[in-house]
C-alpha positions in Angstrom: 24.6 5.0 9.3 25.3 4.8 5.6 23.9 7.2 3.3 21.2 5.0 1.7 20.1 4.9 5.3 20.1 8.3 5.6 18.1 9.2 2.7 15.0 6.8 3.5 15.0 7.9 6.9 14.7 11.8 5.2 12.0 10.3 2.5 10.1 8.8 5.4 10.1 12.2 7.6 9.2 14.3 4.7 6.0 11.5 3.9 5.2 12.4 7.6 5.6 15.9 7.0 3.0 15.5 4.2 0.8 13.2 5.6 0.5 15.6 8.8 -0.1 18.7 6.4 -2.7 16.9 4.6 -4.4 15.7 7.9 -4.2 19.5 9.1 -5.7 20.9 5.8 -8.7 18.2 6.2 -9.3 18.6 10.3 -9.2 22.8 9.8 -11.7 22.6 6.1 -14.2 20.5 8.4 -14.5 23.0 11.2 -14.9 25.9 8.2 -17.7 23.6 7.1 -19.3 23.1 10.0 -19.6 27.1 10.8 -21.2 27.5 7.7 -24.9 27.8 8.3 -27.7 27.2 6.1 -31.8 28.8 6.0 -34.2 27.2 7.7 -36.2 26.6 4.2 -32.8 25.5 2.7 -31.7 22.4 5.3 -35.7 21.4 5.2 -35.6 20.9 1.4 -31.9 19.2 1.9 -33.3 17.3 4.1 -36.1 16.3 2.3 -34.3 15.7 -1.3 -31.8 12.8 0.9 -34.6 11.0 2.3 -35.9 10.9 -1.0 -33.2 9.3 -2.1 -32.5 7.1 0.4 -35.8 5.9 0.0 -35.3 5.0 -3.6 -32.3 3.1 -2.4 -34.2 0.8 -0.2 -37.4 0.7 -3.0 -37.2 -2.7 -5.1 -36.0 -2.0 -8.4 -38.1 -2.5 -11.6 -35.4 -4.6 -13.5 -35.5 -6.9 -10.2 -37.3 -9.3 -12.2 -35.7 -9.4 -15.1 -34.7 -12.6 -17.1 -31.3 -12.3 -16.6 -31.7 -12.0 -12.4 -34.3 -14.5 -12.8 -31.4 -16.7 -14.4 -28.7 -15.8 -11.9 -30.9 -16.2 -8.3 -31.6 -20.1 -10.2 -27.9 -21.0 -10.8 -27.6 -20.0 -6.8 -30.3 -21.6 -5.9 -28.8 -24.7 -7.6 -25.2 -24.3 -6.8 -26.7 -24.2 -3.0 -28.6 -27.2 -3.2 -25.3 -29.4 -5.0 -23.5 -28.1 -1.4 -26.6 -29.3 1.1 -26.5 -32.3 -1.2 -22.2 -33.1 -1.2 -21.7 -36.0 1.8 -19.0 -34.0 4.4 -16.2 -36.1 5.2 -15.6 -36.6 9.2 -12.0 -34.5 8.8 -14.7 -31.7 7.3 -17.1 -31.9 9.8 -14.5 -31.6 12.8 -12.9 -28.4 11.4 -16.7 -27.0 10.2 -17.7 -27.7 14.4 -14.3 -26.0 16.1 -15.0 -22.8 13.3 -18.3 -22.6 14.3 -17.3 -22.8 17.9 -14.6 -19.9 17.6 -16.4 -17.8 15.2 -19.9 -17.8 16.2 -20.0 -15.4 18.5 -17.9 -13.1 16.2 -20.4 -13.6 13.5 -23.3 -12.8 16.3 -21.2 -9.2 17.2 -20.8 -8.0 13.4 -24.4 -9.0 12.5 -25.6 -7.3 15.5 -23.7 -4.0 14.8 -24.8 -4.2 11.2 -27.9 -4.0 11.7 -27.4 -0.8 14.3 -25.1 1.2 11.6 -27.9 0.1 9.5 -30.3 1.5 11.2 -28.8 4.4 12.7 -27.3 5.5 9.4 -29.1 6.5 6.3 -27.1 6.4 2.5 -27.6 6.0 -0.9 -25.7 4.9 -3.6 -26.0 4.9 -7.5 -28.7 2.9 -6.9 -31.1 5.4 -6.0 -29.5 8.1 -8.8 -30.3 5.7 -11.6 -33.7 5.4 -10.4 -34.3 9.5 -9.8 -33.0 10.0 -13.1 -35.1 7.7 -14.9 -37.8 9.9 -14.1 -36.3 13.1 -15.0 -34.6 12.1 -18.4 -33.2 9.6 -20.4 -31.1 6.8 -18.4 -27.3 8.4 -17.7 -24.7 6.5 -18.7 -23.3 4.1 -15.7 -19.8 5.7 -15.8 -21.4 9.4 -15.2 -23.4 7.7 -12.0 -20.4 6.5 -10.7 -18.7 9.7 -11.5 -21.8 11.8 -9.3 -20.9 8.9 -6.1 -16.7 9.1 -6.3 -17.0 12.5 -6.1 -18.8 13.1 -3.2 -18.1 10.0 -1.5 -14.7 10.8 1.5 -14.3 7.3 2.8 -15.0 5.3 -0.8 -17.1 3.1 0.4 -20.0 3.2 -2.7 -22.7 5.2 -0.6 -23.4 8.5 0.1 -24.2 9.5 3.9 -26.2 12.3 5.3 -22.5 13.7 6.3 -21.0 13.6 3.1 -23.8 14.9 1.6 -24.8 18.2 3.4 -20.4 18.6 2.8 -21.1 18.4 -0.8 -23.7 21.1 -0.7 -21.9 23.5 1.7 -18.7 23.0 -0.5 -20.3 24.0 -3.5 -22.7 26.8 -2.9 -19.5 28.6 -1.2 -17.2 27.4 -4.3 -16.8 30.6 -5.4 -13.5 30.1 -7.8 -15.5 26.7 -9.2 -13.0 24.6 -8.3 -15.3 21.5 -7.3 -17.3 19.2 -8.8 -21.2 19.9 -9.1 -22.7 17.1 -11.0 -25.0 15.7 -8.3 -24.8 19.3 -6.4 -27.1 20.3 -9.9 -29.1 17.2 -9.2 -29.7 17.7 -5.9 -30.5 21.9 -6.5 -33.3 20.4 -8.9 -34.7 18.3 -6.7 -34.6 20.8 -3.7 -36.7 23.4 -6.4 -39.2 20.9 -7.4 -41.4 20.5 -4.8 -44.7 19.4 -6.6 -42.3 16.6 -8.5 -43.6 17.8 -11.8 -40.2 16.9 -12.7 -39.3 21.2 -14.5 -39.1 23.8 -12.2 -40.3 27.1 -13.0 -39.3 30.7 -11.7 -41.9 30.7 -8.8 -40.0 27.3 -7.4 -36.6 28.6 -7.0 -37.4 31.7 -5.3 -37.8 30.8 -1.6 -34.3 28.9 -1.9 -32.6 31.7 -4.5 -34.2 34.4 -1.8 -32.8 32.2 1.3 -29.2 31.7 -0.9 -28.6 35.3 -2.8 -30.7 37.5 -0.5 -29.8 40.8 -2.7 -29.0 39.2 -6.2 -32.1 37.1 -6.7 -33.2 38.9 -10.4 -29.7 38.4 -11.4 -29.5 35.1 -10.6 -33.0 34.4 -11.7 -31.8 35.9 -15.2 -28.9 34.0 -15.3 -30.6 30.5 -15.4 -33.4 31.4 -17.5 -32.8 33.8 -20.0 -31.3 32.6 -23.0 -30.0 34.5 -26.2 -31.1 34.1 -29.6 -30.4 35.0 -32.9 -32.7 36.7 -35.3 -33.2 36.4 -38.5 -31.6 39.7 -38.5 -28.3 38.8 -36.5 -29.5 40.8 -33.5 -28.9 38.8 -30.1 -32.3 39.0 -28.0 -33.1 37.4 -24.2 -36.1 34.9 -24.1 -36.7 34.5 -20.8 -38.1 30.5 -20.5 -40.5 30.0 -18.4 -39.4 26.2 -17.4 -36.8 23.8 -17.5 -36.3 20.1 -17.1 -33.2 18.8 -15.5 -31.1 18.6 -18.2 -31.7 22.1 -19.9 -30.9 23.3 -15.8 -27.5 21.3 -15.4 -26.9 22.3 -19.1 -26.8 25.9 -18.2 -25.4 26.0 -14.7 -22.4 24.1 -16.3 -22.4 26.9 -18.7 -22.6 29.4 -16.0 -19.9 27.6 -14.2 -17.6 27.6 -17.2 -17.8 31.1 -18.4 -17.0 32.1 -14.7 -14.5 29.7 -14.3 -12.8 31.3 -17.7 -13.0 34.7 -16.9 -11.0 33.6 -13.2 -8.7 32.2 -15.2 -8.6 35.6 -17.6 -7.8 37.5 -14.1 -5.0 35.5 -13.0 -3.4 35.5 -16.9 -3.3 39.6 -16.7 -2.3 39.4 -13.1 0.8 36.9 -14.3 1.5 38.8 -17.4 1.4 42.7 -15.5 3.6 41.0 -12.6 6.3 39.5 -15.9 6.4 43.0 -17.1 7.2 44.8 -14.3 10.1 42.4 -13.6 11.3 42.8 -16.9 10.9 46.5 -16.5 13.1 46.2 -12.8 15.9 44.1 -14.7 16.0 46.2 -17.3 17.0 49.4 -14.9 19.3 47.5 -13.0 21.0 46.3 -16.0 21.1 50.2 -18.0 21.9 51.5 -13.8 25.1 48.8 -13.8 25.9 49.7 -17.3 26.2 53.8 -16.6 28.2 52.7 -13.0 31.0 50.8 -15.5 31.0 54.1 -18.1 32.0 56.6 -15.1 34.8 54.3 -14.0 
């Protein structure tokens, strides 16, 4: 075996070495997920805020009549009726018959399980984001919905499944370097505290989930998200404790909150670097002053 030989064959083993690891780290992050166990109030109101939006997702939208669909179902409709139209040739018709022959019963099968994954399986997909946001705020950009979807979404296929989305919210709420991505996990918080759908929670909302969440640090946590600071005309700080907040002022400050806990993390480990580079400056510089006195007495 020559030696460009040899190397693939090591570049393919470490790739399987990888690809194991990686398939290991996934299978053993599952089972952690799966043992964590959420409040009885908490799944209900999960469980309510997906059906939501997978309801949304299967609602018409209201730009389904617009001019420019209008436009494209006609050029369809047209390009459809040019096909009906267009005489088949008797070399086209015999291939068009032995397809239909072969594939027919192919086409039967996937329809058929379709319409049972269908079924079974409930999603939603930026779709029914756009639409839930249009209610709370301003329109997002498209980019940030598709941003909220690739984030959450494991097997990249554009939707969001019941799976993949209780993942997200386990992941997060035990995310406790803030390491993952919260966009729609703030979303889906919001929605989970607004029962009534006034579309601003107040204090009162979040309790039962904030109780069911941080049993012992619910005032902390309660003062986190709504008390803000503000200057006086004197330059003094004060708390104003708001008593609601639409979507946008809630991600707003849990990104805050996110951020400045996320920085002071990375403030921990800087110390914990720079105290660990000391002391081994500190060891070489013994060993070098203990090798230096060793040399004198010779």
């Amino acid at each position: 075996m020559s030696k460009v030989d040899k190397d693939k064959e090591k570049e393919e083993m470490q790739r399987q070495k990888r690809r194991e690891k990686k398939e290991k780290q996934k299978h053993t992050e599952e089972e952690n997920l799966k043992k964590i166990e959420l409040q009885q109030s908490e799944k209900i109101r999960l469980n309510f805020v997906f059906n939501q939006l997978c309801e949304l997702e299967n609602e018409k939208s209201s730009d389904d009549d617009s001019s420019s669909k209008k436009y494209l179902r006609a050029i369809n409709e047209k390009a459809k009726k040019k096909q009906m139209k267009f005489p088949k040739t008797k070399y086209k018709s015999k291939i068009e018959t032995i397809s239909k022959k072969n594939y027919k019963n192919k086409d039967e099968e996937e329809s058929s399980s379709k319409k049972t994954n269908s079924s079974q399986k409930k999603k939603f997909s930026q779709k029914a984001l756009r639409k839930i946001i249009r209610k709370l705020c301003n329109e997002f950009a498209k980019d940030e919905l598709d941003n909220m979807i690739w984030e959450v979404d494991e097997n990249l296929d554009g939707y969001i499944s019941e799976d993949e989305f209780e993942n997200m919210y386990k992941k997060c709420i035990t995310d406790e370097n803030e390491e993952e991505s919260k966009k729609l996990f703030y979303l889906t918080q919001f929605l989970m505290y607004d029962k009534d759908q006034k579309h601003e929670i107040t204090v009162e909302d979040t309790l039962e989930i904030l109780c069911a969440r941080h049993q012992n640090n619910v005032d902390q946590v309660l003062d986190a998200i709504f008390d803000i600071e503000k200057v006086d005309e004197k330059g003094k700080k004060r708390k104003i404790k708001r008593e609601t907040l639409s979507f946008l002022e809630y991600a707003q400050r849990m990104h805050e909150l996110s951020m400045k806990k996320r920085n002071e993390i990375s403030n921990i480990k800087k110390t914990f670097c720079d105290n660990l580079k000391q002391e081994a400056l500190k060891e070489a510089k013994e060993r070098a002053e203990r090798k230096n006195f060793e040399e004198n007495q010779l």
